[in-house]
TORKOLDREN-627831 format. One record per residue (C-alpha): x, y, z; residue number from 1; residue in three letters. Coordinates in nm, 4 decimals, m for minus. Layout:
<sites>
<<X Y Z> NUM "ALA">,
...
</sites>
This chain:
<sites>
<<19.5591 18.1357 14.7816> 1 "UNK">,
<<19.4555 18.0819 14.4401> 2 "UNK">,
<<19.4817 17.7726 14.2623> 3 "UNK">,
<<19.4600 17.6199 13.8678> 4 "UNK">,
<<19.2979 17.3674 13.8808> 5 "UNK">,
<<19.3531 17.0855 13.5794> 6 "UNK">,
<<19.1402 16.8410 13.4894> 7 "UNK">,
<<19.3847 16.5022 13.3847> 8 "UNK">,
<<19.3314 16.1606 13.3865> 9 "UNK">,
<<19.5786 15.8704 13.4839> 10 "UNK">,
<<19.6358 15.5790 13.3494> 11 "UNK">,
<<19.7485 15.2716 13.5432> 12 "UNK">,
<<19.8536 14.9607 13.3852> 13 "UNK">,
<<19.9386 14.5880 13.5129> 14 "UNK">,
<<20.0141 14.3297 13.2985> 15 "UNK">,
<<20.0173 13.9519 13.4616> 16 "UNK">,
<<19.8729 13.6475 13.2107> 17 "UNK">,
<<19.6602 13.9282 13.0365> 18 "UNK">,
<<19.7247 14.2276 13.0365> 19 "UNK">,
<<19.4547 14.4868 13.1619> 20 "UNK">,
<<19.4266 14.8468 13.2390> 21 "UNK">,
<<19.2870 15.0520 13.5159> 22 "UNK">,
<<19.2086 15.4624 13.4690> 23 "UNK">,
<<19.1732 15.6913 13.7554> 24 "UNK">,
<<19.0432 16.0420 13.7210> 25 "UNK">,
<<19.2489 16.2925 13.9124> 26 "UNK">,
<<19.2492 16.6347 13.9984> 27 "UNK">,
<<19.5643 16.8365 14.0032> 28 "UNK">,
<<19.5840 17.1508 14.1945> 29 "UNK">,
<<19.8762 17.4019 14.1318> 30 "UNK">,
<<20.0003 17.6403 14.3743> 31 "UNK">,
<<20.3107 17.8120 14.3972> 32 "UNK">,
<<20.4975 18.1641 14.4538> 33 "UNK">,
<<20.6903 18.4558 14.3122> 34 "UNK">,
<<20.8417 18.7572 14.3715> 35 "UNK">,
<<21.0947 18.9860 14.4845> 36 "UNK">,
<<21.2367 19.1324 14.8037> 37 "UNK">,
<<21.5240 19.3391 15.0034> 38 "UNK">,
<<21.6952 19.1522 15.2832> 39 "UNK">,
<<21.8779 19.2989 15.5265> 40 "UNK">,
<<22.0610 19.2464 15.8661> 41 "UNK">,
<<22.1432 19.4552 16.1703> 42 "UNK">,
<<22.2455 19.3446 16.4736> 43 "UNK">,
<<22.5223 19.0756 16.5511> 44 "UNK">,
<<22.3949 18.9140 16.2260> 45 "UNK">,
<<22.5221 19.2172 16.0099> 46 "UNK">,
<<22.8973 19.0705 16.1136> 47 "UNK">,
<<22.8554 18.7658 15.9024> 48 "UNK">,
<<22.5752 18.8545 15.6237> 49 "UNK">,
<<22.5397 19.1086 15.3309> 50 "UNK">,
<<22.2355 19.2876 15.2557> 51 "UNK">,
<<22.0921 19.1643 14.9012> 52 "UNK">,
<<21.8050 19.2084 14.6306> 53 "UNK">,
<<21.6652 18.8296 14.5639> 54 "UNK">,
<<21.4084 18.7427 14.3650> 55 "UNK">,
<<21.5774 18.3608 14.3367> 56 "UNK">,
<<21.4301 18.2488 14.6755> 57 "UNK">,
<<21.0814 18.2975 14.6222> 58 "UNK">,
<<20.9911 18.0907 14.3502> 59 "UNK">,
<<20.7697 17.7632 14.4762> 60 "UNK">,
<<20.5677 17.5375 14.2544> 61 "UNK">,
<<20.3570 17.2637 14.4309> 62 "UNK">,
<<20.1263 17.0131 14.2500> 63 "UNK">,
<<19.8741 16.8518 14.4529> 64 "UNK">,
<<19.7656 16.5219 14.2933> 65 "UNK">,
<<19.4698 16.2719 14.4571> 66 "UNK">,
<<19.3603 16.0088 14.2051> 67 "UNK">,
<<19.1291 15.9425 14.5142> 68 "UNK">,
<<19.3138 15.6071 14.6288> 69 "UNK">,
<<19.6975 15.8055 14.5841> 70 "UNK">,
<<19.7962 16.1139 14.7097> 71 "UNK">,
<<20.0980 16.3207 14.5812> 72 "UNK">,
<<20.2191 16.6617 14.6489> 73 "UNK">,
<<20.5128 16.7456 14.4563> 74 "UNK">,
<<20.7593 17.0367 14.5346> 75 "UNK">,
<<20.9783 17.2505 14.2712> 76 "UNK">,
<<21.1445 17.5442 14.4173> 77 "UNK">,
<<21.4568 17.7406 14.3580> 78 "UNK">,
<<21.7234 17.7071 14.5961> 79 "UNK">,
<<21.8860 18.0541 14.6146> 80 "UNK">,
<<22.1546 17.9412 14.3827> 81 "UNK">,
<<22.1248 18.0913 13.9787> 82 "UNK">,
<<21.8897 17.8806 13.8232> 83 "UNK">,
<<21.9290 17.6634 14.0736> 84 "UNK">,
<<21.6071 17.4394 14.1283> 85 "UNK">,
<<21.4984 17.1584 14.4357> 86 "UNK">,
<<21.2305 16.8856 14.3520> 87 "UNK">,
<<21.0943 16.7370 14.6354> 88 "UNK">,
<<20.8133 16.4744 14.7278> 89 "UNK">,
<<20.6850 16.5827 15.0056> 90 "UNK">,
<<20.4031 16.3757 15.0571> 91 "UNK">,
<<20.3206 16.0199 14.8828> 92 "UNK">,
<<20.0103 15.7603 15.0483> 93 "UNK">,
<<19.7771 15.5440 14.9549> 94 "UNK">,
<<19.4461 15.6108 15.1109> 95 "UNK">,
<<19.2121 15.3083 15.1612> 96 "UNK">,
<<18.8553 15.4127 15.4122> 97 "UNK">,
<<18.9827 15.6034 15.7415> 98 "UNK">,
<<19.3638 15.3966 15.7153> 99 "UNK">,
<<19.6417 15.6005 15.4697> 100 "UNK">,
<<20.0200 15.4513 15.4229> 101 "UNK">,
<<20.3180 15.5983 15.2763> 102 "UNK">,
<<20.5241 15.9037 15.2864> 103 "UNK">,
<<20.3850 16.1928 15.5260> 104 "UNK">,
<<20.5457 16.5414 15.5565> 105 "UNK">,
<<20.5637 16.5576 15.9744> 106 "UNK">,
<<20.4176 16.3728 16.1984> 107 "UNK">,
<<20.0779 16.3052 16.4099> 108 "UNK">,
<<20.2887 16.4087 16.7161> 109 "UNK">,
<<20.2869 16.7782 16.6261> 110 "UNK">,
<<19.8917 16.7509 16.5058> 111 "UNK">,
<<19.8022 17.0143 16.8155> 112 "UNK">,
<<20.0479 17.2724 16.7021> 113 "UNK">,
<<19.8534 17.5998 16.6375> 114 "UNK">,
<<19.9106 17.9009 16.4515> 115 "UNK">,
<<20.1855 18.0517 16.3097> 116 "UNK">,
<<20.4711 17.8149 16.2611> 117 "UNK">,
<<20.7485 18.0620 16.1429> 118 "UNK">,
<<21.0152 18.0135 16.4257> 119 "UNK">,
<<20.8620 17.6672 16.6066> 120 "UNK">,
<<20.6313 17.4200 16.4567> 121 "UNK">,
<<20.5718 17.1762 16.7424> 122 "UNK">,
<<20.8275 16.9013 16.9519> 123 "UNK">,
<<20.8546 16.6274 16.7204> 124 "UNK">,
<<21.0465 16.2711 16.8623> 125 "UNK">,
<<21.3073 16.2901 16.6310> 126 "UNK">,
<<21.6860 16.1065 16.6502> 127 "UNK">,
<<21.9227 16.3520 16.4960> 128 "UNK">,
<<22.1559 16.0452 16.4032> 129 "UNK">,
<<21.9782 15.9086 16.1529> 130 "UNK">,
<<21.8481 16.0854 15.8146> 131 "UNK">,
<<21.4977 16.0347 15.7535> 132 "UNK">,
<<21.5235 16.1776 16.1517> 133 "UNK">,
<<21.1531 16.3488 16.1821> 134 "UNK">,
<<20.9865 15.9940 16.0746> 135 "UNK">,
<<20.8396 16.1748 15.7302> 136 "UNK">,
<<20.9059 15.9243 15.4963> 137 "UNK">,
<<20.6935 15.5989 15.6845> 138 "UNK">,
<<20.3942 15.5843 15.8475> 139 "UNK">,
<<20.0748 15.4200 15.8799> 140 "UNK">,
<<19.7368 15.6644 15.9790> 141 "UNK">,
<<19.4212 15.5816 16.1308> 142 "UNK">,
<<19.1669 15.8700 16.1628> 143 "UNK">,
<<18.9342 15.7287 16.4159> 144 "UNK">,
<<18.7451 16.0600 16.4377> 145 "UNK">,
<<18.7765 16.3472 16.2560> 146 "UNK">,
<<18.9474 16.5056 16.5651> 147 "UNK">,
<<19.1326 16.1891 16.6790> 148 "UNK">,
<<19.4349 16.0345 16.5200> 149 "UNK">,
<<19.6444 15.7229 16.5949> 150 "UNK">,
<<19.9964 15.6153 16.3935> 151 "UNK">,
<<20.2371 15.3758 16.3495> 152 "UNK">,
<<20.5711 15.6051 16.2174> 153 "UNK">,
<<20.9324 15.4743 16.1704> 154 "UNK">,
<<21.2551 15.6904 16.1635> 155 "UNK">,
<<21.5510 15.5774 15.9018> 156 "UNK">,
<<21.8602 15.4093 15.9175> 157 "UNK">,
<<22.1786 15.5277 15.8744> 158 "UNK">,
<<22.5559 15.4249 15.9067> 159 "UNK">,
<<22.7752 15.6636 16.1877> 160 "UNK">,
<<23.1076 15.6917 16.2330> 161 "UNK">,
<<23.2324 15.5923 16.5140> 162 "UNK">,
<<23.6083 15.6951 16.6562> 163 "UNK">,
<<23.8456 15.4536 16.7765> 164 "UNK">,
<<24.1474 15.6683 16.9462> 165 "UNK">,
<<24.3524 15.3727 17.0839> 166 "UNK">,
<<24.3232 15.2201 16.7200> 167 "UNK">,
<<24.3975 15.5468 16.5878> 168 "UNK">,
<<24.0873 15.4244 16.2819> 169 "UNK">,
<<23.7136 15.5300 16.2146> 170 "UNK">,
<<23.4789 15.2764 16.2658> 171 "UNK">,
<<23.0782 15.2515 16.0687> 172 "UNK">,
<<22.8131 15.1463 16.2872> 173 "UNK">,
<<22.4777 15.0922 16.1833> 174 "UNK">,
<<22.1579 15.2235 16.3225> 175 "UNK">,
<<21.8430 15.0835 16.2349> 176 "UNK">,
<<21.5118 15.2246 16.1432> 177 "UNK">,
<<21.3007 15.2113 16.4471> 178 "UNK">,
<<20.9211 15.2166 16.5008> 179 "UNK">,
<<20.7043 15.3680 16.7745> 180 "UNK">,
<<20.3643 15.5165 16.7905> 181 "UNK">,
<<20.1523 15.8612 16.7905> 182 "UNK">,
<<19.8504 16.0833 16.8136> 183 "UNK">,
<<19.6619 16.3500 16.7724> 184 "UNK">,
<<19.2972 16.5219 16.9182> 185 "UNK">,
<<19.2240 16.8399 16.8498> 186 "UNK">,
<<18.8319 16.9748 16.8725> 187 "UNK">,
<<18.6815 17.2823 16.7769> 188 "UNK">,
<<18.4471 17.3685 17.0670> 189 "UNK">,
<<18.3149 17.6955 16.9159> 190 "UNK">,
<<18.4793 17.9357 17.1261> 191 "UNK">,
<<18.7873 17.8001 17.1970> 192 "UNK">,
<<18.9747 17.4781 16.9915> 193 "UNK">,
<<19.1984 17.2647 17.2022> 194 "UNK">,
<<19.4676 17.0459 17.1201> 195 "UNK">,
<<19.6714 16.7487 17.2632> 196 "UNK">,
<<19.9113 16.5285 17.0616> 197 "UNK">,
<<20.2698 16.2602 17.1363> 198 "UNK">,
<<20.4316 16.0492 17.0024> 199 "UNK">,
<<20.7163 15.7907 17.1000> 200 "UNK">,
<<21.0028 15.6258 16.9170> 201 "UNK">,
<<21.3064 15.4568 17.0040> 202 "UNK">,
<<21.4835 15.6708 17.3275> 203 "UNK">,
<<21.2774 15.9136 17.2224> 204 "UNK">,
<<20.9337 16.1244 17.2866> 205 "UNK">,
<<20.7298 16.4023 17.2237> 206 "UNK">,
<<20.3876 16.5922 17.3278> 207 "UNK">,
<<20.2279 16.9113 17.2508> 208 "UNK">,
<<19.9641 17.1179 17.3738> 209 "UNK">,
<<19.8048 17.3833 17.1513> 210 "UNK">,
<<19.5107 17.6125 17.2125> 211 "UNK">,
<<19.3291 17.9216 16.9392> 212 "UNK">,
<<19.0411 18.1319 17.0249> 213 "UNK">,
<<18.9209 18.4407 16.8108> 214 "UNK">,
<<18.8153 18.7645 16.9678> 215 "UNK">,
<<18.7217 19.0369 16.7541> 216 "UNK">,
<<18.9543 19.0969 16.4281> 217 "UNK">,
<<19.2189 18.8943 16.6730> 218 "UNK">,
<<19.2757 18.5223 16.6158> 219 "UNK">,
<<19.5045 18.3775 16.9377> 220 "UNK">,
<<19.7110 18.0569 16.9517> 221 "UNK">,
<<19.9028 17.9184 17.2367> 222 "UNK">,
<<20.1592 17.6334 17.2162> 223 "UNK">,
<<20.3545 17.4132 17.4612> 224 "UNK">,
<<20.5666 17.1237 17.3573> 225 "UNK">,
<<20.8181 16.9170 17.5357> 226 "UNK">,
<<20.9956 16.5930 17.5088> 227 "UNK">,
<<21.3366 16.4120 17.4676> 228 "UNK">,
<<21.5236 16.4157 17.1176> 229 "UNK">,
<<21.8797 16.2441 17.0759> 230 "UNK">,
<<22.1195 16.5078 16.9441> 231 "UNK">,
<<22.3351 16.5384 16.6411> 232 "UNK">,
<<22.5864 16.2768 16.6718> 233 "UNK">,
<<22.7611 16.2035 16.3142> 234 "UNK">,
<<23.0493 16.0354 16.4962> 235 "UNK">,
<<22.8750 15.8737 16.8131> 236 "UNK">,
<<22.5835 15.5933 16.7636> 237 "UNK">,
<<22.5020 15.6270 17.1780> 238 "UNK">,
<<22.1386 15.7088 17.2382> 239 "UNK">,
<<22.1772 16.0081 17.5241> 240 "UNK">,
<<21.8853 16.2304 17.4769> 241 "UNK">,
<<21.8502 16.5651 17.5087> 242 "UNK">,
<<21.5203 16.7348 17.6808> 243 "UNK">,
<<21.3347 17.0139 17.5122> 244 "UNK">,
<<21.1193 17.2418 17.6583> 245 "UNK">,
<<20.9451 17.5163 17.4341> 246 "UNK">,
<<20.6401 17.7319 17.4539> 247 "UNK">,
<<20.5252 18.0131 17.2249> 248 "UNK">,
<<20.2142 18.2485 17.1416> 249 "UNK">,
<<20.1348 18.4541 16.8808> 250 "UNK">,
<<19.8576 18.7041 16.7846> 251 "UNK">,
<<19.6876 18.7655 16.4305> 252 "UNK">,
<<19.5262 19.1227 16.3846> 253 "UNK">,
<<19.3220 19.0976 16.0600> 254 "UNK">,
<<19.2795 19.4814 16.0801> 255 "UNK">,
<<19.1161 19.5149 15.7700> 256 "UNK">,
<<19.0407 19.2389 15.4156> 257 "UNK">,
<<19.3494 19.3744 15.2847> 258 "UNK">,
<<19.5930 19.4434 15.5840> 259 "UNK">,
<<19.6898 19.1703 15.8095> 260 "UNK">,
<<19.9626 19.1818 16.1271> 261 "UNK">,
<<20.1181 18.8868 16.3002> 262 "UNK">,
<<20.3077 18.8712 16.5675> 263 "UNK">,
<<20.5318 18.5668 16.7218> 264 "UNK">,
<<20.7153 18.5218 17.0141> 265 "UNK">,
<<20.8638 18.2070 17.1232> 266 "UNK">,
<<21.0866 18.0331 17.3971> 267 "UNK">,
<<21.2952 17.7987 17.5002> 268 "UNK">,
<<21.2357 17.6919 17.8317> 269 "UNK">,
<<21.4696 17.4053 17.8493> 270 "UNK">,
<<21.7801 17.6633 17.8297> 271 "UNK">,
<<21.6514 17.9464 17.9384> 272 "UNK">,
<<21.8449 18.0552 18.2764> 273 "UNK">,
<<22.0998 17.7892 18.2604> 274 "UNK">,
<<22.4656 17.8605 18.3449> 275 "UNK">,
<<22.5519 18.0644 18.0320> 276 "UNK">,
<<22.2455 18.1310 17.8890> 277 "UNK">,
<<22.0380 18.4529 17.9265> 278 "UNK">,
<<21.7080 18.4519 18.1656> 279 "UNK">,
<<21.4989 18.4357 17.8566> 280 "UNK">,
<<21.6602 18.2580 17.5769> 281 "UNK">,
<<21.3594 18.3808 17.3104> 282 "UNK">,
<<21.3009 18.5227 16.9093> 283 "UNK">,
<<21.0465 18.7316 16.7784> 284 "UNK">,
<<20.8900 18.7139 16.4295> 285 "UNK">,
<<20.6551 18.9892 16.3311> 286 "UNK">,
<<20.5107 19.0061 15.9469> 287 "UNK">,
<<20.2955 19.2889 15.8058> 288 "UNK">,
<<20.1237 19.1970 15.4447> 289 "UNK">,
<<19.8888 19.4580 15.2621> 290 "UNK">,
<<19.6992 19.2942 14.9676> 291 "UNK">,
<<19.6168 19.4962 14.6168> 292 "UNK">,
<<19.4924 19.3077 14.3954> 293 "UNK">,
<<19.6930 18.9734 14.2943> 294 "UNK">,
<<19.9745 19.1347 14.4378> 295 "UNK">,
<<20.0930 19.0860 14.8089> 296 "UNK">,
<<20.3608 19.3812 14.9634> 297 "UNK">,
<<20.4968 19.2431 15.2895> 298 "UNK">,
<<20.7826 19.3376 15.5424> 299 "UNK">,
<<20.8901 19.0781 15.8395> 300 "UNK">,
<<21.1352 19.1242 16.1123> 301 "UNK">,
<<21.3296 18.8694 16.3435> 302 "UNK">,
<<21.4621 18.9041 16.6806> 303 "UNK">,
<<21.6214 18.7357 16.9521> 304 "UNK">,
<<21.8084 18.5184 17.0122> 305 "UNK">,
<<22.0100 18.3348 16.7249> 306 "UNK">,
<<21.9832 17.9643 16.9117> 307 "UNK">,
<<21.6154 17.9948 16.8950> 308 "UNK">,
<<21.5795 18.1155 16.5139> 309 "UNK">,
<<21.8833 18.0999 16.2995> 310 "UNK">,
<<21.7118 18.4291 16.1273> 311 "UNK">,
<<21.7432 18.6707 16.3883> 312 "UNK">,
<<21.8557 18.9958 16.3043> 313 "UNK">,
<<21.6973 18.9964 15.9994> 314 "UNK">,
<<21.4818 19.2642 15.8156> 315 "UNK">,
<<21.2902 19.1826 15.4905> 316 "UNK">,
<<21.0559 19.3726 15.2674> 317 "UNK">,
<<20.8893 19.2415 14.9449> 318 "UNK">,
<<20.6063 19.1876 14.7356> 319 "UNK">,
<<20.5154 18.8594 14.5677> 320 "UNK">,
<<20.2168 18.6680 14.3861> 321 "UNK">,
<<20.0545 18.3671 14.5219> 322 "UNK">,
<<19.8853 18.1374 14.2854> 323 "UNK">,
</sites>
């Protein structure tokens, strides 16, 4: 990916008895997206979706700012809607030696997640009750090494609602932010690099194993991840947890400097052969991009099953420009 790179400096001021003035020179990196493409559906999903031209959901701007003590990366993308435009900070810490605090977009417990990430990124701990659910927003990072990681994270807090038949009234209950640990080793041995990371909070807990070796024009990543997450529960504050079971693989061909093929399959092993469910409750993802110049022409196709990727059935072909 290309990037513009701006030179601009920051100014910082405090004023206490005297006022005085700090500057910090920063670097600002801009990356983004555009484009174009045809999306359409086949399949159960053609029941329920229309197939469009969209050049709306494409567009992504990011600036990545590091004043050396602060770093920011700021997000500005459309959101499918005319005109219609997100901002998002996705990541905000202070960096002081080997220890960074603030705002981190994930978390350590997914650090040995390989590959592509396109249907499953990793188990996180996360409590679906509460908003800031994945622990993004706080958390505290100590690299030790630079393949080892330790952290302090801490979910939200959030108000539920909580039923009362007999009383025939809706009840708010509060849930508080909670705090609980994580980590992350991965090492590059050459041939192979190996992976191990978890992480624990509240009632619930998290651990992945990743693996990625290179033969040839192939590069190969393996992922397993399992845990305990607490499930969607707007109108119930109990703390029953849910287990998750997932593994997935997926192959990168890059069969020449322009053409590159990548295939994804993933499962969930939790649900797969349960009363109701299929033997193999799995997706697909499979993306083809050719490269000409600045311009990138793409098609990608998903499959399976719609419980494991809420894209399945889908069919896309487009061309866009990274920057």
């Amino acid at each position: 990916m290309k990037a513009i790179k701006l030179a601009s400096v920051f100014a910082v001021s405090a004023v206490a008895a005297a006022v005085s003035t700090a500057t910090f020179a920063a670097e600002t990196v801009i990356t983004g997206e555009a484009g174009v493409e045809y999306v359409s559906y086949h399949g159960n999903a053609s029941d329920t979706n229309g197939d469009t031209a969209d050049g709306t959901d494409l567009g992504e701007i990011e600036f990545h700012i590091d004043t050396g003590i602060v770093y920011a990366e700021l997000e500005v993308k459309t959101d499918g809607n005319d005109e219609g435009t997100d901002l998002n900070f996705e990541k905000l810490y202070v960096k002081q030696g080997a220890v960074s605090f603030g705002r981190f977009d994930g978390t350590v417990a997914t650090g040995a997640f390989m590959g592509m990430d396109e249907i499953y990124d990793g188990v996180d701990s996360r409590d679906n009750r509460v908003v800031n659910k994945e622990t993004d927003n706080t958390g505290i990072r100590y690299k030790v090494t630079p393949e080892f990681t330790v952290a302090v994270e801490a979910s939200g807090s959030r108000n539920v609602r909580v039923a009362d038949p007999a009383n025939n009234v809706t009840a708010q209950e509060k849930i508080d932010s909670e705090i609980g640990v994580a980590f992350s080793y991965v090492k590059d041995f050459g041939m192979v690099k190996l992976g191990v990371s978890a992480g624990a909070i509240g009632d619930t807990n998290a651990y992945n194993i990743g693996a990625q070796t290179t033969v040839g024009m192939a590069t190969i990543s393996a992922n397993y991840g399992a845990g305990e997450t607490i499930d969607d529960v707007d109108t119930d504050s109990s703390s029953a947890t849910t287990d998750v079971e997932r593994a997935q693989i997926n192959v990168a061909l890059a069969v020449t400097d322009a053409l590159t093929l990548t295939y994804e399959y993933a499962r969930d092993l939790e649900n797969s052969g349960k009363a109701g469910n299929a033997d193999h409750v799995d997706a697909t993802y499979f993306i083809a991009e050719y490269v000409v110049g600045d311009l990138t022409y793409y098609y990608k196709n998903y499959n399976g099953d719609s419980d494991v990727t809420g894209d399945a059935g889908k069919n896309i072909v487009g061309v866009k420009v990274f920057f």
